[in-house]
C-alpha positions in Angstrom: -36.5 36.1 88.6 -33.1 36.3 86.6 -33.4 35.9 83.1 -30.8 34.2 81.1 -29.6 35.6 77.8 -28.3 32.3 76.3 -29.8 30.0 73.5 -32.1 27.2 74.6 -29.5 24.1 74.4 -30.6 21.6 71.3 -31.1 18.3 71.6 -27.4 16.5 70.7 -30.0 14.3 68.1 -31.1 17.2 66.4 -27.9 19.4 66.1 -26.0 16.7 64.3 -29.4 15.9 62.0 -29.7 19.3 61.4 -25.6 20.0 60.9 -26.0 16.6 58.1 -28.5 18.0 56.6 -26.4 21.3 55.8 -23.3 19.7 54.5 -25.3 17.2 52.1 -26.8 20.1 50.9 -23.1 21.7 50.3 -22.0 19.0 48.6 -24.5 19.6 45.9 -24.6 21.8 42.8 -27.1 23.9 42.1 -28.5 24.0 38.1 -27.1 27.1 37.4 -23.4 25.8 39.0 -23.9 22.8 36.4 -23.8 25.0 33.4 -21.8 27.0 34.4 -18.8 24.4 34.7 -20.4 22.6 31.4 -19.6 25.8 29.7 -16.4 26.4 31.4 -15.3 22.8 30.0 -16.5 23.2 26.4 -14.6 26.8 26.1 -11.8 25.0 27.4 -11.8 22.0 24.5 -12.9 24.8 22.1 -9.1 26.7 23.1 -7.5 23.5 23.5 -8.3 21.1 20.7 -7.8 23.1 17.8 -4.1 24.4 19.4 -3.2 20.4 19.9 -4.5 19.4 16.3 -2.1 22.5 14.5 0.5 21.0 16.5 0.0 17.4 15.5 0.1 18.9 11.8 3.0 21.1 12.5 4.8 17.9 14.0 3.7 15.8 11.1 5.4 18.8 8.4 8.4 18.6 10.1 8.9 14.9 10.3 8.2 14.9 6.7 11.2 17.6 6.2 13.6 15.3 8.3 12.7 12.6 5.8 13.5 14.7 3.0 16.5 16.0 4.9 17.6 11.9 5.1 16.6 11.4 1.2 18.9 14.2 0.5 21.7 12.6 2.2 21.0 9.3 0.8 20.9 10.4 -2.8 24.3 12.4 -2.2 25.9 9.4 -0.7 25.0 7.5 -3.6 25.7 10.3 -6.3 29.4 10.1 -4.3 29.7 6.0 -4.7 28.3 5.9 -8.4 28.6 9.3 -10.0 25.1 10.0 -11.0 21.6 10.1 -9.5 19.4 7.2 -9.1 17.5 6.6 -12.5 13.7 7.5 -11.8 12.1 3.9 -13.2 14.6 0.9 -14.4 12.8 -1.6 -16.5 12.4 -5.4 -15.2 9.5 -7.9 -14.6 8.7 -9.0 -11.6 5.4 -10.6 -10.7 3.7 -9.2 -7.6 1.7 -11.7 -5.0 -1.5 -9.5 -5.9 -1.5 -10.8 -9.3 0.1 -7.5 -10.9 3.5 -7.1 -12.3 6.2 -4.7 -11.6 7.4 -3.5 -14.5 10.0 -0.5 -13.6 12.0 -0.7 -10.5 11.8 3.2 -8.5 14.5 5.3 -7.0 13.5 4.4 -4.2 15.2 0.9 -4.3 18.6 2.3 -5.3 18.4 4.3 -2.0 17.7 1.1 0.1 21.4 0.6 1.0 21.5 4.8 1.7 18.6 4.2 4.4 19.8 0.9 6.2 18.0 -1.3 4.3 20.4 -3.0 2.2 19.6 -6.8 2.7 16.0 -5.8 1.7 17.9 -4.5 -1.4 20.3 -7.1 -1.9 17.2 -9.7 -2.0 15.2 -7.3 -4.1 17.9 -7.2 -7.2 18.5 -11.1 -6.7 15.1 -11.4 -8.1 15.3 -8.6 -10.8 15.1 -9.9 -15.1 15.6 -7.2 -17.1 14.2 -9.5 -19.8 10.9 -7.8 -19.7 9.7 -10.8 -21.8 9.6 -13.1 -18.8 8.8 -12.6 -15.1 11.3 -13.4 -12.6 11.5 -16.0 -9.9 13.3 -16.3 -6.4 13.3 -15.8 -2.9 10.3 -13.1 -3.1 6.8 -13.2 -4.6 6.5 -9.3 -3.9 4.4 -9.9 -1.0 7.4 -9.0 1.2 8.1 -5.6 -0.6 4.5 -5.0 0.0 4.0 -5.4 3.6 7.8 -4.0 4.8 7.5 0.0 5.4 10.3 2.1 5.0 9.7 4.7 7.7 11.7 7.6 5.7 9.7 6.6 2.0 6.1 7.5 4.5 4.6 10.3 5.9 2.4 9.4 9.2 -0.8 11.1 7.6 -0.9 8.7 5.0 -3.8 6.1 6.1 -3.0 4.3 2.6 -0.9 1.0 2.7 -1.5 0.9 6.6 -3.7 -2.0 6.4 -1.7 -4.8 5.5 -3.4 -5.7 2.4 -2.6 -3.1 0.5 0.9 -2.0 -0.7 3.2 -0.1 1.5 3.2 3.6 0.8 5.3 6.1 -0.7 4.5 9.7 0.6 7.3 11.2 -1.2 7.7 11.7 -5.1 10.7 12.3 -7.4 10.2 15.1 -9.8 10.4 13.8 -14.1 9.2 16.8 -15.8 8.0 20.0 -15.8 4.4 18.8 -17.4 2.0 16.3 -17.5 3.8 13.2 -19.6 4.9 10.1 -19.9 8.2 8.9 -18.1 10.6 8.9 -20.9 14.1 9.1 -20.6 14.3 12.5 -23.0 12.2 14.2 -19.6 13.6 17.4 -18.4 13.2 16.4 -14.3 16.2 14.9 -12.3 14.9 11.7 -12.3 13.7 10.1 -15.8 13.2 6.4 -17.1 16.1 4.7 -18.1 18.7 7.1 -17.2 21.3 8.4 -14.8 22.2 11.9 -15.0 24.7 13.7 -13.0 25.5 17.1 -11.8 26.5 18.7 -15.0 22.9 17.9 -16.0 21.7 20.7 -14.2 22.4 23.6 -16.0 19.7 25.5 -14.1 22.0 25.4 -10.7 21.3 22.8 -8.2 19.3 25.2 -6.0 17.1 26.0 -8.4 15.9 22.6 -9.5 13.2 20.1 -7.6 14.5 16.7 -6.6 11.9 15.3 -4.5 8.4 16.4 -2.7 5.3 15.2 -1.1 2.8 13.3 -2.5 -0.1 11.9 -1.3 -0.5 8.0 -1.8 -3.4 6.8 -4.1 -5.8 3.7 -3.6 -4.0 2.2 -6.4 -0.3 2.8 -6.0 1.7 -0.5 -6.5 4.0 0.7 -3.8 7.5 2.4 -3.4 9.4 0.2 -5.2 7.0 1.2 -8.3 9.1 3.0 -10.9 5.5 4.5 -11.8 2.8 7.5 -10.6 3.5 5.8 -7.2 7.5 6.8 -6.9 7.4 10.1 -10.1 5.0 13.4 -10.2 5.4 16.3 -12.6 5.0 19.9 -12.5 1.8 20.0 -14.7 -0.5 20.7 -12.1 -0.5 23.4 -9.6 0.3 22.2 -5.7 -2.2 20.5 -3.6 -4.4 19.6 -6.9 -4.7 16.3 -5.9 -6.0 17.2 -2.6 -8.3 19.9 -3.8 -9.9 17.2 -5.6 -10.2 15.0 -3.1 -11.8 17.3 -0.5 -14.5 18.4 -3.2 -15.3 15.2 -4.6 -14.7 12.7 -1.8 -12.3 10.6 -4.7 -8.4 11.2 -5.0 -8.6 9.8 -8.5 -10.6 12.5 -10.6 -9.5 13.9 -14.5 -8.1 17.2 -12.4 -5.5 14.9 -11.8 -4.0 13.5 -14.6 -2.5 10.1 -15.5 0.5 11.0 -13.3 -0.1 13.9 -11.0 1.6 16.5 -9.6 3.0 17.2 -6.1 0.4 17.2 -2.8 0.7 16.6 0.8 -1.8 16.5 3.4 0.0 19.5 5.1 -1.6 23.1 5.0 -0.8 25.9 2.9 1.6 23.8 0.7 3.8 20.8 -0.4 7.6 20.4 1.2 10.3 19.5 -1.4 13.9 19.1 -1.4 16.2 20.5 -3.8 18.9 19.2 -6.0 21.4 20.8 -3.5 19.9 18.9 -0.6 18.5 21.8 0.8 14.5 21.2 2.2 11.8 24.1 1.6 8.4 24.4 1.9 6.9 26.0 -1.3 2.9 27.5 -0.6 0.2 26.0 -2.8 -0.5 29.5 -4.0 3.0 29.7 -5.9 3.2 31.0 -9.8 2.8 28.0 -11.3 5.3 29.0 -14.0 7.7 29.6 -11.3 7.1 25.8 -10.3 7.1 24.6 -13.9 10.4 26.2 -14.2 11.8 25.0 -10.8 11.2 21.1 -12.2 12.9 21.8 -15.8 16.8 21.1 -15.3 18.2 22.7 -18.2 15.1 25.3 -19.6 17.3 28.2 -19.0 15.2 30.3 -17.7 15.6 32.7 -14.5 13.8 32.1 -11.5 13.0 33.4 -8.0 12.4 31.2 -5.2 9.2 31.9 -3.2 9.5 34.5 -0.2 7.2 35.3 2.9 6.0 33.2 5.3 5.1 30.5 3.3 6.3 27.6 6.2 3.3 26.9 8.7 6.4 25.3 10.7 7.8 28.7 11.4 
């Protein structure tokens, strides 16, 4: 008898069952493929998450110094039409729809024409009564002023003002003094109450003197039309105070702080400013403070070298 080699032919049913059977079980993963590609995926948003949140801030920091960078024009362009830099806080009275009253217009509103905003300007000193004695009356309440943002006045990491309730934001601060004070007009920053000063003012050199930085907006800022805390900082506090404060006690208002403030942004490693020559830098938080004192004092004197090293996370 001749025996045959060849495999005992399967039943068609049973092949296909049996060839089922081994692709379902293909298809599968095992446990240890599961945690394996669970821990593939979590290294992966560990690498990935951090590197797209520095870049969010790094965008942020730079948009703020292209703000600055338009500031800077705008207060050349009007130093150029009127001979003199916007006075820091101009008295009036206007009553606010909020209940409060405005009592000192900012810098911000001479620069409205400067930034493309001059019918909200226009409208805004139609209204103004330098009688301090009695409020004004007109076309606006100051619920209008409150509501519009002026994308160059904010910083996109300020949450405050974003609501619609509260007042629109200023993220950005002119410099009044050197110390913590009151805004007077005898002040030793470029912008003071009550006063226009001009070029010659500057007997420190342009490039040596603050003009305008980062701030971060409080709960309680009237808004950038404010001639107040909201629109002016000082010197008399090292950079990122506010901030500091903030982070260890959960409250941006604390007696660190000061009835005014000082300069702080919500960018790492330091505060941006521009400088009375228009030119935008980025000064670290962990700068002399004497050297910043002497930075935001026009006229002290006093010799001083800007901040080197890599001091610009945008770098």
């Amino acid at each position: 008898m001749k025996l045959s080699h060849e495999p005992m032919a399967q039943p068609c049913g049973f092949a296909a069952a049996m060839h089922d059977r081994r692709r379902l079980c293909r298809a599968a993963f095992s446990e240890i493929e599961l945690v394996v590609c669970i821990g593939v995926i979590v290294l992966l948003l560990a690498v990935i998450v951090p590197t797209l949140m520095k870049a969010r801030g790094l965008a942020h920091g730079a948009q703020c110094k292209d703000h600055l960078h338009n500031l800077g024009v705008a207060v050349e362009n009007y130093l150029h039409n009127s001979g003199s830099y916007p006075v820091g806080a101009t008295p009036t009275r206007v009553l606010l729809a909020n209940g409060r009253t405005l009592e000192e217009w900012s810098w911000m509103v001479d620069l409205l024409p400067y930034v493309e905003q001059s019918p909200l300007h226009d409208s805004m000193r139609a209204v103004q009564h330098p009688n301090r004695g009695t409020a004004a009356s007109g076309g606006f309440t100051g619920l209008e002023w409150q509501q519009v943002h002026i994308d160059v006045f904010t910083c996109l990491q300020d949450e405050i003002g974003r609501d619609g309730q509260t007042p629109a934001p200023a993220s950005y601060a002119a410099c009044y003094h050197h110390d913590e004070a009151t805004i007077t007009a005898e002040r030793h920053g470029l912008f003071v109450r009550q006063r226009a000063l001009r070029p010659v003012d500057v007997r420190d050199g342009l490039a040596y003197t603050l003009a305008i930085g980062d701030k971060q907006a409080r709960p309680d800022d009237m808004g950038w039309f404010a001639g107040d805390q909201t629109t002016l900082r000082n010197a008399g506090f090292v950079l990122n105070a506010e901030r500091r404060a903030q982070e260890t006690n959960g409250d941006i208002r604390t007696p660190v702080v000061g009835d005014i403030g000082g300069f702080s942004s919500h960018h790492p490693g330091g505060v941006n400013f521009l400088f009375a020559d228009t030119s935008v830098r980025f000064l670290s938080e962990q700068v002399d403070h004497m050297v910043l004192r002497r930075l935001a004092d026009r006229f002290d004197g006093e010799l001083v070298e800007l901040p080197k090293g890599p001091v610009d996370p945008d770098n």
